[in-house]
C-alpha positions as a printed NumPy array, in Angstrom:
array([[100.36 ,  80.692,  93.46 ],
       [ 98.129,  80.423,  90.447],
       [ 99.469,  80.056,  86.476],
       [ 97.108,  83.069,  85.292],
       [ 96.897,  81.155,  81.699],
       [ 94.69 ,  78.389,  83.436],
       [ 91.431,  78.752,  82.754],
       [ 88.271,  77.764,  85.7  ],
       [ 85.537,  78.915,  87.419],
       [ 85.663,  82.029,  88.354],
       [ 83.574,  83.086,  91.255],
       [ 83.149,  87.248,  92.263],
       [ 82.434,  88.747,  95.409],
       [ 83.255,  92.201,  97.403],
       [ 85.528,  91.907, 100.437],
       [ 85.231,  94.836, 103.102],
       [ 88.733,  94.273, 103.35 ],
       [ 89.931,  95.039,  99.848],
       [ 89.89 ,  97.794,  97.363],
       [ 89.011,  95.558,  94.26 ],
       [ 86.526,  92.673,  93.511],
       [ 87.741,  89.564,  95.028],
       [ 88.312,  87.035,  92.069],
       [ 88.233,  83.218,  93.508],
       [ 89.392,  80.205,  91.699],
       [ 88.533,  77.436,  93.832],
       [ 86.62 ,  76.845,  96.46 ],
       [ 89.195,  76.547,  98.774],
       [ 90.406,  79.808,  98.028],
       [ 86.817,  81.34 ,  98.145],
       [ 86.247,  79.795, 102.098],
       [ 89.381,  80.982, 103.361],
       [ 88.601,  84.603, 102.377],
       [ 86.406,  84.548, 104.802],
       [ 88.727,  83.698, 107.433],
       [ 91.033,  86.052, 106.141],
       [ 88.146,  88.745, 106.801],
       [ 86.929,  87.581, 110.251],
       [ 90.536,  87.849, 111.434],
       [ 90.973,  91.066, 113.276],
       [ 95.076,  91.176, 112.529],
       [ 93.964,  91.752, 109.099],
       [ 93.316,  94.935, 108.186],
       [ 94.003,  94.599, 103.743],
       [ 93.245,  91.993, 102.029],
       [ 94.653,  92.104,  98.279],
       [ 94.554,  88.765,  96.011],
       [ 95.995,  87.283,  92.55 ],
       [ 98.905,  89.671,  93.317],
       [101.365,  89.418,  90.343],
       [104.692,  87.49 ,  91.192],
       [107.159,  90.033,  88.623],
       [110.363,  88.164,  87.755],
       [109.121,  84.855,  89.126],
       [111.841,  82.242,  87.513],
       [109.201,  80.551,  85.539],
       [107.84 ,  83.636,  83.591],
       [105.442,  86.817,  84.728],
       [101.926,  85.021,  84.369],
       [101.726,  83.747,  88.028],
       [100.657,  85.165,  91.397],
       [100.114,  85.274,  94.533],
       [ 97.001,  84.012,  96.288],
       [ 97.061,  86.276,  99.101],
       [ 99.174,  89.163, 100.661],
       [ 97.871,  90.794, 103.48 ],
       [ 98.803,  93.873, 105.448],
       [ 98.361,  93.491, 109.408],
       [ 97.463,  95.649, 111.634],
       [101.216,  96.172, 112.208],
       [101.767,  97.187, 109.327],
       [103.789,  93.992, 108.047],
       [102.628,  91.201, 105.183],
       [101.212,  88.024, 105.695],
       [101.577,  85.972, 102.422],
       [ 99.091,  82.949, 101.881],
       [ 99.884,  80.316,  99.269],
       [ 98.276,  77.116,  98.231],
       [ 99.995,  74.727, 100.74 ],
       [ 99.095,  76.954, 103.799],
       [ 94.803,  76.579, 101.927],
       [ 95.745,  72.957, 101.44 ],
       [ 96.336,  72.732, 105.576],
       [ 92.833,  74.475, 105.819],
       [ 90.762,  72.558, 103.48 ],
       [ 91.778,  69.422, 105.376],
       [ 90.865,  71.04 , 108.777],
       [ 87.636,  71.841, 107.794],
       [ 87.01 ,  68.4  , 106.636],
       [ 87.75 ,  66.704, 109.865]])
């Protein structure tokens, strides 16, 4: 979940996955993209999803929702990243 207020670098790239140009705010974020798109399950990847009626106002959102290949969401926030930056520093 990302405060859309806070201002960083901003990196752009296409996804084959996604409709729209993928928007990363980290680094973290921008490497696990890329997992996101080798993973066959996945079949839509959409990012910086707006959270409406979040409890602490409408500028937030979502780092990740995807649609498998099922049909059902798989929703990836910053703690779930967190447990992937540290794997791929080991």
């Amino acid at each position: 979940m990302r405060n859309t207020n806070t201002r960083s670098k901003t990196l752009k790239r296409r996804i084959n996955k996604s409709k729209n140009i993928f928007h990363a705010y980290s680094e973290i974020q921008w490497k696990y993209v890329d997992l996101l798109e080798s993973n066959d399950d996945v079949v839509e990847i959409r990012f910086n999803v707006k959270l409406a009626g979040y409890e602490l106002g409408d500028n937030y959102t979502s780092n990740f929702v995807c649609v498998k290949s099922d049909g059902q969401l798989m929703n990836r926030e910053w703690p779930q990243l967190f447990d992937y930056a540290i794997t791929l520093s080991k």
